[in-house]
SEPATOR-265717 format. One record per residue: x, y, z of N, C-alpha, C, O in turn; residue number from 0. Coordinates in Angstrom, 3 decimals, always signed. Example, Ala and Ser with C-alpha at 12.3 -4.5 7.8 and 13.67 -1.06 7.14 Angstrom:
> n_x:n_y:n_z:ca_x:ca_y:ca_z:c_x:c_y:c_z:o_x:o_y:o_z:milum
> +13.190:-5.690:+7.800:+12.300:-4.500:+7.800:+13.200:-3.300:+7.800:+14.236:-3.319:+8.465:0
> +12.850:-2.250:+7.080:+13.670:-1.060:+7.140:+12.900:+0.030:+7.870:+13.409:+1.138:+8.039:1
This chain:
> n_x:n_y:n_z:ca_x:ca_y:ca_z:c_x:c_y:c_z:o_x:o_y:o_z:milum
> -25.856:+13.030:+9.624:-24.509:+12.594:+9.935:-23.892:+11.880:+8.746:-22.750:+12.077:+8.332:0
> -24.846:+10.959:+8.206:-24.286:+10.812:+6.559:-24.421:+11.486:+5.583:-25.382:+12.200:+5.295:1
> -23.012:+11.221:+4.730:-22.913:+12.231:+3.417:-22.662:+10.797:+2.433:-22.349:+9.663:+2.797:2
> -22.912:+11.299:+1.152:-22.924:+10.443:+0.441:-20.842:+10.227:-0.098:-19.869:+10.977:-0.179:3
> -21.003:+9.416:-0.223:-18.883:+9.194:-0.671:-18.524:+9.470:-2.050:-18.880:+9.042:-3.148:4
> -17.607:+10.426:-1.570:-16.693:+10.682:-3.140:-17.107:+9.868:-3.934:-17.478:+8.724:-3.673:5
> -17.070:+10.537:-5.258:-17.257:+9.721:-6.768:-16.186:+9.043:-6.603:-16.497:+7.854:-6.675:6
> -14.899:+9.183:-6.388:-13.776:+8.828:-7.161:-13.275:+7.496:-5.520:-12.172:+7.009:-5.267:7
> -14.456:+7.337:-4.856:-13.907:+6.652:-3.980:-13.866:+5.093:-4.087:-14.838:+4.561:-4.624:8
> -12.856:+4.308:-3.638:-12.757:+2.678:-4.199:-13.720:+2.288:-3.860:-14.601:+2.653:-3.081:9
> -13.473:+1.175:-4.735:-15.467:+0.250:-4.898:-15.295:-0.565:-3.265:-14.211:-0.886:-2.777:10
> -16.293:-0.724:-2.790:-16.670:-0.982:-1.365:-16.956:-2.907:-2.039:-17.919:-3.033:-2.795:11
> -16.251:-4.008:-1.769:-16.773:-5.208:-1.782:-17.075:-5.874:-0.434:-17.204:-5.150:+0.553:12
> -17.185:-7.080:-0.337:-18.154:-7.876:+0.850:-17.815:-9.292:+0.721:-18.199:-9.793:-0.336:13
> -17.238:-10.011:+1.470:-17.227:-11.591:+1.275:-17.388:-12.202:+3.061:-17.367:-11.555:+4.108:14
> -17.525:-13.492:+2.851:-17.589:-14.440:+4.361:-15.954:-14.287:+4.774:-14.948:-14.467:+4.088:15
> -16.145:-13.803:+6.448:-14.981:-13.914:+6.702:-14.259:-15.152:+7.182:-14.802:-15.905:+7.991:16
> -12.962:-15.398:+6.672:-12.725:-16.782:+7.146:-11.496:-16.672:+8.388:-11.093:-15.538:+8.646:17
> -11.032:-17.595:+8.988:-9.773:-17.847:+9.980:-8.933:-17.450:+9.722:-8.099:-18.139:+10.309:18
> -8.298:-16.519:+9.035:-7.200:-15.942:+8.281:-7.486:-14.589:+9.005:-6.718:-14.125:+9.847:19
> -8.925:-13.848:+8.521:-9.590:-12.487:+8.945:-9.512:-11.974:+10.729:-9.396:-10.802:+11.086:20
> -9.608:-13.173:+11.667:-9.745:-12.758:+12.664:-8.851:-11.912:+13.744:-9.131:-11.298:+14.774:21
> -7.934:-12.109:+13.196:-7.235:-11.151:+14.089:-7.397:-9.174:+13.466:-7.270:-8.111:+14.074:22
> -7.736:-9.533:+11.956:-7.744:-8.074:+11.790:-9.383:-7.070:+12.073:-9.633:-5.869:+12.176:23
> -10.318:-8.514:+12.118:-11.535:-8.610:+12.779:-11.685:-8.131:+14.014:-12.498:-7.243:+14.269:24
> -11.084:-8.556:+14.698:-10.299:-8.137:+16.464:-10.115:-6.517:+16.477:-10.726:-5.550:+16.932:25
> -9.038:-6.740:+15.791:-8.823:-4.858:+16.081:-9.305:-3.974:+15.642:-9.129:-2.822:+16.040:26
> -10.328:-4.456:+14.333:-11.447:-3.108:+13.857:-12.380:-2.843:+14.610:-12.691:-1.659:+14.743:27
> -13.308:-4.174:+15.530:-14.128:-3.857:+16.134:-13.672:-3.157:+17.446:-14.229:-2.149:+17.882:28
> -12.264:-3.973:+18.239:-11.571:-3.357:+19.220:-11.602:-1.454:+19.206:-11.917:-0.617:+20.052:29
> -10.969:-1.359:+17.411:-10.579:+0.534:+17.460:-11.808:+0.850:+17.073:-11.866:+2.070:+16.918:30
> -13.063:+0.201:+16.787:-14.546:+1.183:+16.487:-15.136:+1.606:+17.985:-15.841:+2.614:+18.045:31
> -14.871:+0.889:+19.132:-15.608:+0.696:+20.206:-14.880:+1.170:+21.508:-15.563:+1.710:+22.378:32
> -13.259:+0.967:+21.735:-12.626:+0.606:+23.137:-11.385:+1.275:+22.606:-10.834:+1.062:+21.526:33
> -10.960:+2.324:+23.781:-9.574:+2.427:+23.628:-9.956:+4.133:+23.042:-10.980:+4.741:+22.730:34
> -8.405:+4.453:+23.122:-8.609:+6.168:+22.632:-8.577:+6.397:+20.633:-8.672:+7.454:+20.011:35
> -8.416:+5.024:+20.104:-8.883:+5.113:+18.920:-10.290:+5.573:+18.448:-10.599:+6.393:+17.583:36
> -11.119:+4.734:+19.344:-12.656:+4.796:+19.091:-12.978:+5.794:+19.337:-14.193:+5.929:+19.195:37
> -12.313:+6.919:+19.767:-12.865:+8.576:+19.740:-12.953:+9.188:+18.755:-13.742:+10.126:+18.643:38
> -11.970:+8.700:+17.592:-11.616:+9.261:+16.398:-13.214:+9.285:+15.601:-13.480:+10.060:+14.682:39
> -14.236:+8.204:+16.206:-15.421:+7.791:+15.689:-16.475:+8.143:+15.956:-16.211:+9.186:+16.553:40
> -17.758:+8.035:+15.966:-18.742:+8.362:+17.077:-19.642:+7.170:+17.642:-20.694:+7.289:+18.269:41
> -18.811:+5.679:+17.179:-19.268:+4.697:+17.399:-19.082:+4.291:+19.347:-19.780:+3.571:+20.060:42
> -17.853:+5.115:+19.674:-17.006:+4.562:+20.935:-17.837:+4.630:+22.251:-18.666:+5.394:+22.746:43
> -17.275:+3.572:+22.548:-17.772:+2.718:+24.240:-17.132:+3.423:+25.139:-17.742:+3.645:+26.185:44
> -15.967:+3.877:+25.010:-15.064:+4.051:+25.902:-15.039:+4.950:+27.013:-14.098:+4.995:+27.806:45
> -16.255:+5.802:+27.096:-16.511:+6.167:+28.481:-17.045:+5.596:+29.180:-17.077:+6.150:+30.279:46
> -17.769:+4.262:+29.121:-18.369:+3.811:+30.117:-18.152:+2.066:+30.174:-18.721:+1.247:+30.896:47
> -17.091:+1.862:+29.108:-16.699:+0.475:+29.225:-15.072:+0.558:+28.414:-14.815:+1.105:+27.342:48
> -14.407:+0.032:+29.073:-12.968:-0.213:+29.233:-12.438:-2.006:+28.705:-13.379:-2.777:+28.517:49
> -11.336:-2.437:+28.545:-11.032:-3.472:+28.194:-11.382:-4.090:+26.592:-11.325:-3.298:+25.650:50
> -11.656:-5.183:+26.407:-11.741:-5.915:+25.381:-13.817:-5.775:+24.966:-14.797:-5.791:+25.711:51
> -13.653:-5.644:+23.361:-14.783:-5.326:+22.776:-15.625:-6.929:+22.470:-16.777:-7.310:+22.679:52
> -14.258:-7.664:+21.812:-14.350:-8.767:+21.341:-12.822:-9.734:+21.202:-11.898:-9.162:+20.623:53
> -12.626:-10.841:+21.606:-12.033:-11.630:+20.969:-11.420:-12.647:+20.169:-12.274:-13.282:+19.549:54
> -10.529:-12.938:+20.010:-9.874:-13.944:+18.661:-11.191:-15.475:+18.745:-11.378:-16.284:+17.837:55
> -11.808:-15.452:+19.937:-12.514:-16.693:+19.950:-14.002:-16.599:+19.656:-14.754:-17.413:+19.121:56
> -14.267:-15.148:+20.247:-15.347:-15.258:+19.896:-15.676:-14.677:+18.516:-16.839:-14.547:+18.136:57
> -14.710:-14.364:+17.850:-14.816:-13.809:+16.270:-14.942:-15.111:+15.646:-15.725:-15.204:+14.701:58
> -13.958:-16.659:+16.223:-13.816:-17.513:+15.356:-15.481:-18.406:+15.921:-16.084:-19.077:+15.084:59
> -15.907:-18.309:+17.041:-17.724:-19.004:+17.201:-18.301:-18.367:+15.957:-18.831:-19.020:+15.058:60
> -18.145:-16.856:+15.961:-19.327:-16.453:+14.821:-18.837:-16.889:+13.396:-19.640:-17.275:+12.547:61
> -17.838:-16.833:+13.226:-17.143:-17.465:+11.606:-17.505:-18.855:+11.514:-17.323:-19.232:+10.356:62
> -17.866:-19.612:+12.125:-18.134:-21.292:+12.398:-19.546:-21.899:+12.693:-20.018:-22.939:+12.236:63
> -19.998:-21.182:+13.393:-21.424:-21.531:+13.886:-22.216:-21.307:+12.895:-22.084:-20.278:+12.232:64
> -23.294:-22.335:+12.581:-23.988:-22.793:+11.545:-25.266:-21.623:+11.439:-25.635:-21.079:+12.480:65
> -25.766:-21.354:+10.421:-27.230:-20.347:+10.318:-25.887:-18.887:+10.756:-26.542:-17.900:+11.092:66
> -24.615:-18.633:+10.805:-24.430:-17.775:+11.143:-23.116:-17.159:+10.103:-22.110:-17.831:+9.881:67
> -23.310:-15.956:+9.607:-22.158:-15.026:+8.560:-21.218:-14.246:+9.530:-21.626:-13.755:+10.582:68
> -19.896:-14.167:+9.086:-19.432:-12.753:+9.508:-19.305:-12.274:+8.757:-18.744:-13.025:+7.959:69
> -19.503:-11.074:+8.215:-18.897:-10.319:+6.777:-18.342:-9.506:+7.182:-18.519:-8.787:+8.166:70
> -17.121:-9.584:+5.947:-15.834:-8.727:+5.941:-16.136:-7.524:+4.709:-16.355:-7.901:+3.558:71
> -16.129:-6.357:+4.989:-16.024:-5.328:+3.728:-14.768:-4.604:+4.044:-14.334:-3.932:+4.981:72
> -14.274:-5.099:+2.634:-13.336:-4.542:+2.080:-13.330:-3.271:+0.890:-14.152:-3.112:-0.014:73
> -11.851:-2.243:+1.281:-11.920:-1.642:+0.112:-10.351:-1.588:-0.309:-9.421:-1.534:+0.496:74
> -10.261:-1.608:-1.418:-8.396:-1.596:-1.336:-7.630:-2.944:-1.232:-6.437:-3.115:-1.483:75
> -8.411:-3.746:-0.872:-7.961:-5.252:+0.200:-7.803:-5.116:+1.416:-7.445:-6.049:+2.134:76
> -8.058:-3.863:+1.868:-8.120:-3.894:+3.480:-9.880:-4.141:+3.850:-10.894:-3.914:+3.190:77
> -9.636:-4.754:+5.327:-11.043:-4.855:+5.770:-11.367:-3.999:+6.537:-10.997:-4.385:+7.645:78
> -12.158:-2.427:+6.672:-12.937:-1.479:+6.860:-14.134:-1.516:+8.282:-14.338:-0.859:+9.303:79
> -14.641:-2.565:+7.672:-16.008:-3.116:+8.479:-16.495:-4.138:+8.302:-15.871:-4.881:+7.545:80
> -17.607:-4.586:+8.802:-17.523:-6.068:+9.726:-18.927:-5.772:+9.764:-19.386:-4.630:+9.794:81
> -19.801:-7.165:+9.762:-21.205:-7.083:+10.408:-21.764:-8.661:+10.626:-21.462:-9.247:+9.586:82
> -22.370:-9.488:+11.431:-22.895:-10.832:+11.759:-24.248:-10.657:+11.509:-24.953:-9.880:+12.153:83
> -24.726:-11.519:+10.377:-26.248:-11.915:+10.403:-26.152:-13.227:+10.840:-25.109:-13.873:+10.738:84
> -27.490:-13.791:+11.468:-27.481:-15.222:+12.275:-28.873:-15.013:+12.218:-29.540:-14.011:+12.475:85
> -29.278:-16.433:+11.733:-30.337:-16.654:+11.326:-31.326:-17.111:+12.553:-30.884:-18.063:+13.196:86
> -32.333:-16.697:+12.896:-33.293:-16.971:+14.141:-34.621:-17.387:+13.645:-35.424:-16.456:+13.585:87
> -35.064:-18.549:+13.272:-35.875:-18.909:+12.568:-37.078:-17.866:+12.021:-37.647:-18.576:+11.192:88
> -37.754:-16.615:+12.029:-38.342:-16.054:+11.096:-37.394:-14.270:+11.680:-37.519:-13.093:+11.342:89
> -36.995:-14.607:+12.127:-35.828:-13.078:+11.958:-34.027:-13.526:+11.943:-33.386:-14.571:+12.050:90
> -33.745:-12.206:+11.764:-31.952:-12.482:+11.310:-31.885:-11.540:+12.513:-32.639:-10.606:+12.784:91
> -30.568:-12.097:+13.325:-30.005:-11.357:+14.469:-28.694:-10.428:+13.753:-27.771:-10.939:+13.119:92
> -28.865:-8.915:+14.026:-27.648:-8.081:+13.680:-26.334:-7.951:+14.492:-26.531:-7.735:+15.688:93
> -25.570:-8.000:+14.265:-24.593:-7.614:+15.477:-22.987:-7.770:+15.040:-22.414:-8.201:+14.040:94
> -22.670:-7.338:+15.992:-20.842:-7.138:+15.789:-20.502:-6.354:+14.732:-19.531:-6.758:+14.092:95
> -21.021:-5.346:+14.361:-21.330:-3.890:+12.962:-19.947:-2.884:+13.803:-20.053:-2.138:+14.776:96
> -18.922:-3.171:+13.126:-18.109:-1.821:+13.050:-17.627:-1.440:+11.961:-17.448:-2.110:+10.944:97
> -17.379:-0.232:+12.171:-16.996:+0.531:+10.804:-15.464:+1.417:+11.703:-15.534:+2.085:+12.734:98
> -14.357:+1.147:+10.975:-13.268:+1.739:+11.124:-13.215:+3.340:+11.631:-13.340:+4.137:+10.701:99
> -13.045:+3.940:+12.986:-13.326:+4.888:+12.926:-13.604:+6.540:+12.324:-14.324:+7.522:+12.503:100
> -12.016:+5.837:+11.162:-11.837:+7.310:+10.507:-13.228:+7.186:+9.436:-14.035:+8.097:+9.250:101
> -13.258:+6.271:+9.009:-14.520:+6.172:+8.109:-16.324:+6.536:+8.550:-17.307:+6.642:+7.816:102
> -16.196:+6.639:+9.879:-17.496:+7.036:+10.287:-18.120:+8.043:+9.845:-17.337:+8.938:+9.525:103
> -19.367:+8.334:+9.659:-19.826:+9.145:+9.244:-20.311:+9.732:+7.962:-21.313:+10.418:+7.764:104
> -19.250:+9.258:+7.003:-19.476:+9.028:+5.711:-20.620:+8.512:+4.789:-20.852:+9.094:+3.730:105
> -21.344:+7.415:+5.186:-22.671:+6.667:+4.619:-22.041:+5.390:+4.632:-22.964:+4.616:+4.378:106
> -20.898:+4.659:+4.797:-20.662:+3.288:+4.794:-21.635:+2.440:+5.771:-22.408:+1.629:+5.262:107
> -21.604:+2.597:+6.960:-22.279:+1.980:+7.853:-23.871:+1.699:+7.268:-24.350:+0.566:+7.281:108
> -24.687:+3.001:+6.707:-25.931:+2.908:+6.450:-25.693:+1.986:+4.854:-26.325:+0.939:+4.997:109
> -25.055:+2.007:+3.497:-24.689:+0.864:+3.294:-24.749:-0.468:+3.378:-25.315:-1.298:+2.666:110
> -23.868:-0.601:+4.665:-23.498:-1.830:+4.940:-24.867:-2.514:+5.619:-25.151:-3.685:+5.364:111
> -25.460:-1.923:+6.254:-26.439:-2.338:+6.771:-27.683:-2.691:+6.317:-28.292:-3.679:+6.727:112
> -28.289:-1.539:+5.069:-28.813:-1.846:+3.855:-28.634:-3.078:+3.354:-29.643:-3.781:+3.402:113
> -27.476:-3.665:+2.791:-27.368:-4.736:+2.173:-27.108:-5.919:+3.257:-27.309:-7.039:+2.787:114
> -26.676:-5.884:+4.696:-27.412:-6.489:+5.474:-28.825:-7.059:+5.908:-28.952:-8.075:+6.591:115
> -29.995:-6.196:+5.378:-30.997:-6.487:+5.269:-31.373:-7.418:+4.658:-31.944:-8.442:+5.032:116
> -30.893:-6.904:+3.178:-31.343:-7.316:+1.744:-30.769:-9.329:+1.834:-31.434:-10.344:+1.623:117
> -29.561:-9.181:+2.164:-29.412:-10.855:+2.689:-29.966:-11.300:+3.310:-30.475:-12.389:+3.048:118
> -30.146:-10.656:+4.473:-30.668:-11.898:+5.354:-32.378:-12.460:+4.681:-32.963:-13.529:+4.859:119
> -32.827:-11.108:+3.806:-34.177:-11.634:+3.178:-34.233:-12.664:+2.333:-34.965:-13.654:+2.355:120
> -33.199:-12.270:+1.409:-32.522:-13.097:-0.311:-32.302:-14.449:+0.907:-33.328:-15.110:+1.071:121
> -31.243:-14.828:+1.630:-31.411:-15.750:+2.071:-32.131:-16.432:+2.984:-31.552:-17.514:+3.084:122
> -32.600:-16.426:+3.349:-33.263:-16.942:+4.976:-34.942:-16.834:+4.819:-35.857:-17.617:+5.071:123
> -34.864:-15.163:+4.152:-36.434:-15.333:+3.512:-36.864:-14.693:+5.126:-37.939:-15.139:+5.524:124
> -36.145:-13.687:+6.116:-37.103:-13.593:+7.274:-37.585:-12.681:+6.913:-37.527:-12.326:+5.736:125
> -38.389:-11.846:+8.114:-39.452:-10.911:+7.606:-39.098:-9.617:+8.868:-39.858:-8.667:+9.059:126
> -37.870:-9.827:+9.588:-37.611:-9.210:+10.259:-36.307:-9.481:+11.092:-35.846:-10.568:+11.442:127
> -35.659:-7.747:+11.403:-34.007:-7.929:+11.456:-34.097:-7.362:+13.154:-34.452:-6.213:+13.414:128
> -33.732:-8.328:+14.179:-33.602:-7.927:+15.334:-31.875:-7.649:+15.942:-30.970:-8.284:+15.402:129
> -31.600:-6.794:+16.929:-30.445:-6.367:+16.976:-30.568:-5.785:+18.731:-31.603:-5.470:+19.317:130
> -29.049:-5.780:+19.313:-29.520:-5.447:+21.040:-28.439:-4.771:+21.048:-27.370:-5.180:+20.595:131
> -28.644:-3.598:+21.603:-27.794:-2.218:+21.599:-27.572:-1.947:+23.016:-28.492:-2.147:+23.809:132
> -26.135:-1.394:+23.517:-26.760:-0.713:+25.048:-27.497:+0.187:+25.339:-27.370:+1.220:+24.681:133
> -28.601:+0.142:+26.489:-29.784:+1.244:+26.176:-29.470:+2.908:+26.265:-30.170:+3.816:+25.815:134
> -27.904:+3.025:+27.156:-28.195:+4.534:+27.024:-27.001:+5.088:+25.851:-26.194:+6.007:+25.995:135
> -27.188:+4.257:+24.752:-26.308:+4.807:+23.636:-27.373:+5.577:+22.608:-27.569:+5.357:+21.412:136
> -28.101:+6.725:+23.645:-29.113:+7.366:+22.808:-28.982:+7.945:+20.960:-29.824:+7.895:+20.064:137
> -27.523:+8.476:+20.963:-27.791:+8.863:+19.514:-27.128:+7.580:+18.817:-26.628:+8.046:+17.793:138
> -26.870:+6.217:+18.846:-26.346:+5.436:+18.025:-27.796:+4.795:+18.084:-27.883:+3.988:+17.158:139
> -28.986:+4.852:+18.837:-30.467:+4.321:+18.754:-30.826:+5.062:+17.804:-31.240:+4.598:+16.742:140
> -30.712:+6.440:+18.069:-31.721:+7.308:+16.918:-31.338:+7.146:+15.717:-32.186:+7.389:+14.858:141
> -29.946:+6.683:+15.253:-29.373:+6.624:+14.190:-30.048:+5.251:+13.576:-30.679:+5.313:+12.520:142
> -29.924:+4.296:+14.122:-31.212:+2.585:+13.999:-32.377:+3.010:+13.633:-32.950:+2.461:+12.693:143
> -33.121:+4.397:+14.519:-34.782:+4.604:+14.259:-34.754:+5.119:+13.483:-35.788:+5.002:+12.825:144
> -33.686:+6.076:+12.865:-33.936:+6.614:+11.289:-33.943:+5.439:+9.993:-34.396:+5.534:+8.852:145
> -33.336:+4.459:+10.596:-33.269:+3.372:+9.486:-34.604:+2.938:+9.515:-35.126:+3.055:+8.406:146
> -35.337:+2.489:+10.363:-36.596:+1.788:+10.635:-36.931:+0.807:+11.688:-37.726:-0.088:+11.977:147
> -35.638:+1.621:+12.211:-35.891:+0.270:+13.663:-36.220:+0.385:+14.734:-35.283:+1.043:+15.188:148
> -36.975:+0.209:+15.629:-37.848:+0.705:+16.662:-37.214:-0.091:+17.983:-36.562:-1.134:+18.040:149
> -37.679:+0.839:+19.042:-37.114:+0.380:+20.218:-38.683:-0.910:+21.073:-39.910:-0.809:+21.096:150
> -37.993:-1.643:+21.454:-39.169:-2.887:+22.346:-39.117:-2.616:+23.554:-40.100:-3.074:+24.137:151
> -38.255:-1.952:+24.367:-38.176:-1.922:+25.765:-38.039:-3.015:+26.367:-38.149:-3.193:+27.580:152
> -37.738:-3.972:+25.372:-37.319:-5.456:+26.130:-35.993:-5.258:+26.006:-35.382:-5.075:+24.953:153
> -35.324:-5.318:+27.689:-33.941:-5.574:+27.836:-33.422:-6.601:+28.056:-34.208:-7.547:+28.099:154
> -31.950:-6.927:+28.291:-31.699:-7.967:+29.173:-30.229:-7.177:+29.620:-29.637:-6.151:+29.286:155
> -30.041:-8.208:+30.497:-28.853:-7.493:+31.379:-27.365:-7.327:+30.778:-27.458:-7.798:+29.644:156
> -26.370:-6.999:+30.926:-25.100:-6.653:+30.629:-24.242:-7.767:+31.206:-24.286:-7.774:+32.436:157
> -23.355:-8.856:+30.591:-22.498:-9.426:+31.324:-21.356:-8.606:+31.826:-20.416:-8.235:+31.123:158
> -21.589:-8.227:+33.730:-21.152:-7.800:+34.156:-19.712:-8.624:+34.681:-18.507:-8.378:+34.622:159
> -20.262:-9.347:+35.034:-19.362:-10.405:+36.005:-17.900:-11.473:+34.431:-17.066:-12.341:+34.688:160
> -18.222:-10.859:+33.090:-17.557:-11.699:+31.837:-16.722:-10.528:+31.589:-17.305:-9.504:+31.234:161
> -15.554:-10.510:+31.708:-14.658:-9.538:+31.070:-14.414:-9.673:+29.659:-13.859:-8.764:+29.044:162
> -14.838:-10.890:+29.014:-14.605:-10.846:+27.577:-15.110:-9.890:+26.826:-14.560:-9.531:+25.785:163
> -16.492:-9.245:+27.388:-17.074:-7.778:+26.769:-16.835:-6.649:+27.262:-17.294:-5.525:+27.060:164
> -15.731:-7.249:+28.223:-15.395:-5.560:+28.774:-15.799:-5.154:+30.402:-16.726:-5.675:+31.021:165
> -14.884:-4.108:+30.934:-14.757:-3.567:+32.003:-15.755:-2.319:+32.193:-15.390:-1.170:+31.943:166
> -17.175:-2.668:+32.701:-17.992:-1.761:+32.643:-17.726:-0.447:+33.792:-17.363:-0.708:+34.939:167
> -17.913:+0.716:+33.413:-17.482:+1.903:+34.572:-18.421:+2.674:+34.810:-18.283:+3.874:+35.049:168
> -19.865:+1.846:+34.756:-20.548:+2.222:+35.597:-21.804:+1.233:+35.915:-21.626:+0.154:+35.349:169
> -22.930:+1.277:+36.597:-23.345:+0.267:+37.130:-25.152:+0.489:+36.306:-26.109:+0.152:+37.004:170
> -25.339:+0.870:+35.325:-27.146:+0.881:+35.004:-26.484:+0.269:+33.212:-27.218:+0.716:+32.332:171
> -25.699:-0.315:+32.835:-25.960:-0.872:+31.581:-26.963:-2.634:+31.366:-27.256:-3.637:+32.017:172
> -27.075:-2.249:+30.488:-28.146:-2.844:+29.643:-28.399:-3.199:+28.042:-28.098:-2.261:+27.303:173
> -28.797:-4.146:+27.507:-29.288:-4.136:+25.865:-30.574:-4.275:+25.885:-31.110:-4.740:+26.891:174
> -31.382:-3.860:+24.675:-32.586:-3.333:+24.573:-32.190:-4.068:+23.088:-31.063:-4.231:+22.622:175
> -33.405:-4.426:+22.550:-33.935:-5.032:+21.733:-34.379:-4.413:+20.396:-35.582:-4.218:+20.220:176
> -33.692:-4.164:+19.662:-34.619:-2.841:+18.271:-34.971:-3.810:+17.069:-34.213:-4.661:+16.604:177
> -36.042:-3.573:+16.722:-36.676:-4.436:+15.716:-37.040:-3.170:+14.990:-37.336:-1.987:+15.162:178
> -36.751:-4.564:+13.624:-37.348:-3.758:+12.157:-38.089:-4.327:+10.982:-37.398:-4.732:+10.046:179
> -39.047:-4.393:+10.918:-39.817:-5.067:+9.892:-39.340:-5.070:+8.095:-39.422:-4.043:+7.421:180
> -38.807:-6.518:+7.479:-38.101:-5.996:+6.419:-39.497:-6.919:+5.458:-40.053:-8.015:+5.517:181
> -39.563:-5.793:+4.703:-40.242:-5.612:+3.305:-39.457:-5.683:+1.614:-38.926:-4.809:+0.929:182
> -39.628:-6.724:+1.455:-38.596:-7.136:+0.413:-38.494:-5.900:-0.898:-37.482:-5.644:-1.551:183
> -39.661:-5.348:-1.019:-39.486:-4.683:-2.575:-39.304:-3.076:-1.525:-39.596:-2.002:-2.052:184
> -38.924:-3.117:-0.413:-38.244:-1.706:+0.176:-37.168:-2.030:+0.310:-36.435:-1.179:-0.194:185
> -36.449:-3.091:+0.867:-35.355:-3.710:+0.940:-34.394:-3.313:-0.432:-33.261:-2.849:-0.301:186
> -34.961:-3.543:-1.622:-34.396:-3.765:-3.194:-34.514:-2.188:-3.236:-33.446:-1.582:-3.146:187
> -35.798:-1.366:-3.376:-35.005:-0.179:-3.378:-34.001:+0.621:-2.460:-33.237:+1.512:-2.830:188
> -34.117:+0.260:-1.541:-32.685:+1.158:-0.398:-31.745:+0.719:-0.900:-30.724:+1.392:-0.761:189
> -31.644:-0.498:-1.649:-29.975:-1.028:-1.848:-29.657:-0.428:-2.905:-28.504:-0.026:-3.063:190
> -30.740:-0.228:-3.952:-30.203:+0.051:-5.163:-29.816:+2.132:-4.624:-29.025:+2.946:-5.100:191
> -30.746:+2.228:-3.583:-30.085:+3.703:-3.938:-29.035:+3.964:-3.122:-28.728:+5.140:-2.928:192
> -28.169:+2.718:-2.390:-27.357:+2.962:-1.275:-25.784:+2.893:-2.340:-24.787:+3.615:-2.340:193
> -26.029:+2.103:-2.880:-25.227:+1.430:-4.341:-24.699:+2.328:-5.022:-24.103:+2.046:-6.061:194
């Protein structure tokens, strides 16, 4: 599903997102996930969850809360994609990863995630990147297990009863737990060949 990106394509940068970012934070993850945008992608929720992905508040907890990044990637000066590392004393928690729909598919996401790794090691020093997916988003799992990340069969439940994550439309969701063991001198080469 990934291809590698045009030569001639703009340089991909990365910084902490700050209180300024969140509203455009809002609607990337909003059009990667919810709504008839997120079709354009193969990231989208939207057959089986309706409403809000994320909002203005809970973008500004993860921008604020301590041991915790949001990163903004930019290309152009626009922001593209988005990803949260949060530090869990010997692993980094993944989450809130969208990539703009038209851009899917391309190799950004595998990228972004790559050098997701590579931080949370460079900083934090863990030895492993945990992340909770819904369980029947079978090919966005297989796409994780090609990276190296394995399924635990440890779930936990779906806030059903919290509309802040959304209007679920049907009744067996769930997150499942995918772990990945990070190895620092594998870490350094994936980045350099993602680069």
């Amino acid at each position: 599903m990934d291809t590698a990106p045009p030569q001639d394509a703009p340089e991909l940068t990365y910084r902490d997102a700050v209180e300024a970012d969140v509203p455009a934070l809002v609607e990337l993850v909003q059009s990667a996930y919810r709504g008839d945008s997120s079709r354009a992608g193969w990231t989208t929720e939207a057959d089986y969850l309706q409403g809000q992905r994320t909002d203005p508040e809970g973008v500004r907890e993860i921008i604020s809360a301590p041991g915790s990044r949001l990163l903004a990637f930019e290309r152009d000066g626009a922001i593209i994609a988005c990803c949260q590392l949060e530090h869990r004393g010997d692993a980094a928690y993944f989450g809130m990863f969208a990539v703009r729909p038209g851009l899917q598919g391309g190799g950004l996401g595998r990228r972004i995630l790559a050098e997701a790794e590579r931080l949370a090691v460079a900083e934090w020093g863990v030895r492993e990147m945990h992340m909770t997916v819904i369980s029947i988003r079978e090919e966005l799992i297989a796409w994780y297990e090609r990276r190296g990340y394995r399924r635990t069969g440890k779930t936990s439940p779906f806030p059903y009863d919290d509309e802040r994550f959304g209007v679920p439309q049907r009744d067996d969701l769930e997150f499942e737990l995918l772990v990945k063991e990070l190895v620092v001198k594998d870490l350094q080469a994936a980045a350099e060949r993602e680069a």
